[in-house]
C-alpha positions in Angstrom: 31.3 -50.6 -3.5 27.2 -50.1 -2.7 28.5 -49.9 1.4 31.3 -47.5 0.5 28.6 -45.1 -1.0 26.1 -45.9 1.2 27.1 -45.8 4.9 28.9 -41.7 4.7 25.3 -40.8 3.9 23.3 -42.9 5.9 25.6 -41.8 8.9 25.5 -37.6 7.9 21.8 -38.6 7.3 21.3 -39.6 10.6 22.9 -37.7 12.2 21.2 -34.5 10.4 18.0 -36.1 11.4 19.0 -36.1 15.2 20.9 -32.3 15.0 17.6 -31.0 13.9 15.4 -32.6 16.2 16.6 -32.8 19.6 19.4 -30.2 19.2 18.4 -27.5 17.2 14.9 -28.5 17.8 13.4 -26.8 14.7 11.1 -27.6 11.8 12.4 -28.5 8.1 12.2 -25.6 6.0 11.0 -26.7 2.1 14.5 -27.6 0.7 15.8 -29.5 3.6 12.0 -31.2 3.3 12.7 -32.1 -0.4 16.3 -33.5 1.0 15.2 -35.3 3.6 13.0 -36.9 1.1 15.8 -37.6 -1.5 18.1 -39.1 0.9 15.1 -41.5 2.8 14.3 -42.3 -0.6 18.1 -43.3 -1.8 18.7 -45.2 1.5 16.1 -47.0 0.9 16.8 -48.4 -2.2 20.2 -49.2 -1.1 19.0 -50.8 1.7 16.8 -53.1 -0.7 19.7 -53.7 -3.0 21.5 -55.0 -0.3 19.1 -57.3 0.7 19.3 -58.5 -2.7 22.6 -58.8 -3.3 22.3 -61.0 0.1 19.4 -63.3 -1.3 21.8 -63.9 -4.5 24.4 -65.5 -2.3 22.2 -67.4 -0.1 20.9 -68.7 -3.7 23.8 -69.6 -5.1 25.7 -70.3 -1.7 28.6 -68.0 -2.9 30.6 -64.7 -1.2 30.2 -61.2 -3.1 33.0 -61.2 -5.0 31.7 -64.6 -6.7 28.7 -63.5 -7.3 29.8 -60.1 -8.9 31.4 -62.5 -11.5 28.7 -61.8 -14.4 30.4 -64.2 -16.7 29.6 -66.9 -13.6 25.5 -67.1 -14.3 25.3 -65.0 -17.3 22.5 -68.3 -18.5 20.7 -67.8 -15.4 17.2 -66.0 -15.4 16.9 -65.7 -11.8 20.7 -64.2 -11.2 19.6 -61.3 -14.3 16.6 -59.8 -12.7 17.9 -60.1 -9.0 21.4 -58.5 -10.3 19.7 -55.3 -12.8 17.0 -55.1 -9.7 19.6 -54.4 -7.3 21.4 -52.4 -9.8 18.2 -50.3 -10.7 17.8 -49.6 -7.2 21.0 -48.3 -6.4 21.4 -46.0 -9.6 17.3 -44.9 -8.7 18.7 -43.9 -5.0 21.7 -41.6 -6.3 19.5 -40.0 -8.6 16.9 -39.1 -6.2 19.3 -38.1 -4.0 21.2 -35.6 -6.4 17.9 -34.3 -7.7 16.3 -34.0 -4.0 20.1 -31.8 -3.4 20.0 -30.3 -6.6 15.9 -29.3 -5.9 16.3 -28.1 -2.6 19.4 -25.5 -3.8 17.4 -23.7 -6.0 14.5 -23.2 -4.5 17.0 -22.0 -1.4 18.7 -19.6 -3.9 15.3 -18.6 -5.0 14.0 -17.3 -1.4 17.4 -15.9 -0.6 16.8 -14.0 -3.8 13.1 -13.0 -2.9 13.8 -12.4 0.6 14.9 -8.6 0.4 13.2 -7.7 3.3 12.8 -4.0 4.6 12.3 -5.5 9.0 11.4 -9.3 10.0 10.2 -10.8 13.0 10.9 -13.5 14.6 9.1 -15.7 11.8 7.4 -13.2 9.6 9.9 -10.9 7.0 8.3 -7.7 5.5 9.0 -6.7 2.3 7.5 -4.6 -0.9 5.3 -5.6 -2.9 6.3 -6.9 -7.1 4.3 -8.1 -9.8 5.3 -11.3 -9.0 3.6 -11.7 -6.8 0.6 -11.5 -8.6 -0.2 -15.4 -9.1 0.2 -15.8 -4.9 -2.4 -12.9 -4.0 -4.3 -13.5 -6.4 -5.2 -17.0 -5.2 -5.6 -15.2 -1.9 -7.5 -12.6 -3.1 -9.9 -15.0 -5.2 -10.8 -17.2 -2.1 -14.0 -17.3 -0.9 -12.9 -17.9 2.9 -10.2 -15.4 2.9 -12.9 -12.8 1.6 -15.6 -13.6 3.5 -15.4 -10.1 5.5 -15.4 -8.4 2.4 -17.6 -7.6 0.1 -16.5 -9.8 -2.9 -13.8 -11.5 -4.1 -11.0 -10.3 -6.5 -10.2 -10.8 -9.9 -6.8 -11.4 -11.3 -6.5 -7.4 -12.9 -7.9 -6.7 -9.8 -5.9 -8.0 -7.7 -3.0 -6.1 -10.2 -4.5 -2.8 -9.6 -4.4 -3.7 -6.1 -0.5 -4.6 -6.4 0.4 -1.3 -8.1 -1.4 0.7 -5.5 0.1 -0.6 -2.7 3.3 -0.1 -4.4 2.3 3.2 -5.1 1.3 4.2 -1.3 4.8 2.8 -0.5 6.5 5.4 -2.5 3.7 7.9 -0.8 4.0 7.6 2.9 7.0 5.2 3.5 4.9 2.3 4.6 1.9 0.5 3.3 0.5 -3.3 3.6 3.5 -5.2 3.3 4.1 -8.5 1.7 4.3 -11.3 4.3 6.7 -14.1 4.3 7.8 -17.1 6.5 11.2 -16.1 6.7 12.4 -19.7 7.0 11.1 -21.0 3.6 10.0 -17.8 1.6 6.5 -18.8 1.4 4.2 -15.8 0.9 1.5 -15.6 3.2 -0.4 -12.5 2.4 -0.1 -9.6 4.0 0.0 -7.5 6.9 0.9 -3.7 7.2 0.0 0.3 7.6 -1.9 2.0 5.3 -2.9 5.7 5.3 -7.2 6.0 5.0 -8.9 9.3 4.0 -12.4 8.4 3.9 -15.1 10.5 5.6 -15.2 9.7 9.3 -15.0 11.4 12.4 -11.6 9.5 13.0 -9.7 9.9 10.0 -7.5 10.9 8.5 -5.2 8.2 10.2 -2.8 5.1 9.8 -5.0 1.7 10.4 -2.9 -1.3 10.8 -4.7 -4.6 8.8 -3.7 -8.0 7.6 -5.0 -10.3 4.8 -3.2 -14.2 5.5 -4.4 -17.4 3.1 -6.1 -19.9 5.2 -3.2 -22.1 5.5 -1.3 -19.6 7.4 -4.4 -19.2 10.0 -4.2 -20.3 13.6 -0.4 -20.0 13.9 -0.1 -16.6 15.5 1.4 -15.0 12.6 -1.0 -12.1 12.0 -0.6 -10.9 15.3 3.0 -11.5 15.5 3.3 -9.4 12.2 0.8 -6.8 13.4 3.0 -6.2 16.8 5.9 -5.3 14.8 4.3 -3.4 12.4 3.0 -1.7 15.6 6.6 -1.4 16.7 7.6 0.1 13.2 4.3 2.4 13.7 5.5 4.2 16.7 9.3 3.8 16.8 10.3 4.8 13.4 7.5 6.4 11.6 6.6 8.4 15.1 2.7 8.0 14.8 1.1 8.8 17.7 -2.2 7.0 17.0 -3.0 3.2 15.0 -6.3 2.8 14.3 -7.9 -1.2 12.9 -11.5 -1.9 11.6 -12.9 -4.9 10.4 -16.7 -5.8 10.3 -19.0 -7.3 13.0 -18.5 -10.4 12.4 -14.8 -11.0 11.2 -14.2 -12.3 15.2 -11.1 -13.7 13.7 -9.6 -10.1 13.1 -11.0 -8.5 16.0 -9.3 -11.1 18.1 -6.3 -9.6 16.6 -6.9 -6.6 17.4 -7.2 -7.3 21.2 -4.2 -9.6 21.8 -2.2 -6.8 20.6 -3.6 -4.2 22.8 -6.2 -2.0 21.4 -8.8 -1.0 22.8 -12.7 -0.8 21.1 -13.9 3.1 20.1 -16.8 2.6 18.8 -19.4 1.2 15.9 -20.0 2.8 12.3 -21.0 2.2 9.4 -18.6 2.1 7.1 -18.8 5.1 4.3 -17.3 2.3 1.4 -19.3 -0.2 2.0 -22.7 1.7 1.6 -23.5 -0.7 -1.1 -23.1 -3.9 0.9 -25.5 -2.8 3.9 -24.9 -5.9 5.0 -20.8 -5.4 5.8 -21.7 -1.4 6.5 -21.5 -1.9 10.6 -17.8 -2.6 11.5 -15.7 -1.7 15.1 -13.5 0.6 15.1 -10.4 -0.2 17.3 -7.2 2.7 18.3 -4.2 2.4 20.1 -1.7 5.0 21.5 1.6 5.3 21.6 
């Protein structure tokens, strides 16, 4: 009965496992992680009830069908815990196996859900911002590496007020900082967008073009994947004629950004908001055309 059970999903397992990695040759998204896991974990313990189930009859030198006879050693110690081991095991791997399954759906039918995205790229989808979001960017916003370009970290009704404006300069000029995800799993990543700035300058008013990832999502190409679409949507739908980026003298990670998608360097300022950090006040200013 245990190889009935066993071998359909040790063979589909296996056979997922090669599918994904030598022909469709892509990572596991979170569910089909939580899967996999469910269904190494179940094998497994099949595996060792077997292996018990064969050290009974080497024991007691009988076949399987004797030694499924309970009535047979019911007196016997040894026959107990090898038989309610090997039982235990085999119940423990359906049930991780239905809960991995089970698991991995709904957090699937979750992302589906969130993933109501207004453009993707490859990787990246783009979508507005909700309050709940709220717990993701705030961790973001309250992280002392993410924030070290700026001038302080945010607080959690901060990071609220922050929310509601960008949902607010959505509904004003039809684009703003978007909310990032990997399109793949769902996972929020930050952000990365347009956003209209006013403040007094000899180059605005204009659209800048900025990005705010958490650090895992650093060093993986998606901020200026996201920024070259966001570029894309700058010029081909929205018809700007001019993107501008800024970002202080030292944040070489954005500045890098900003060159591997093509802009050019206009010019140093000081920054007009940041007069009370003197510190942060010098920042590049960076344009492209369409």
């Amino acid at each position: 009965m245990t190889f009935i059970f066993n071998a359909p999903i040790s063979i589909f397992f296996c056979g997922y496992l090669f599918w994904k990695l030598f022909i469709n040759k892509k990572y596991f998204n979170r569910n089909e992680k939580l899967i996999v896991i469910g269904l190494s974990t179940g094998i497994i313990s099949h595996f060792l009830c077997w292996i018990l189930l064969l050290l009974e009859t080497t024991i007691y030198n009988r076949s399987f069908s004797e030694i499924a006879n309970l009535e047979s050693h019911s007196s016997d110690y040894l026959y107990g815990i090898l038989l309610m081991s090997g039982l235990s095991l085999f119940i423990f791997g359906w049930i991780t196996v239905t809960c991995s399954i089970a698991i991995g759906y709904w957090v699937d039918r979750n992302n589906k859900n969130k993933g109501n995205y207004l453009f993707t790229s490859q990787r990246l989808g783009f979508r507005q911002w909700s309050l709940d979001d709220l717990d993701a960017f705030f961790l973001l916003n309250s992280n002392d590496e993410v924030m070290e370009h700026f001038p302080k970290t945010l607080t959690r009704e901060e990071t609220k007020a922050y929310i509601v404006r960008l949902q607010g300069h959505y509904k004003e000029y039809g684009h703003c900082y978007y909310a990032t995800e990997i399109k793949e799993t769902g996972e929020f990543i930050g952000f990365i967008g347009l956003a209209y700035q006013d403040f007094e300058s000899d180059f605005t008013p204009n659209v800048d073009i900025g990005w705010r990832l958490k650090k895992p999502a650093w060093g993986k190409g998606y901020a200026t994947e996201g920024a070259t679409k966001c570029l894309d949507i700058a010029f081909n739908q929205l018809h700007l004629n001019t993107v501008i980026s800024t970002c202080t003298l030292g944040n070489k990670g954005s500045e890098k950004v900003m060159l591997k998608i093509g802009m050019q360097k206009i010019s140093e300022f000081k920054h007009p908001k940041l007069k009370e950090y003197p510190e942060m006040q010098p920042c590049l200013l960076y344009e492209i055309k369409r």
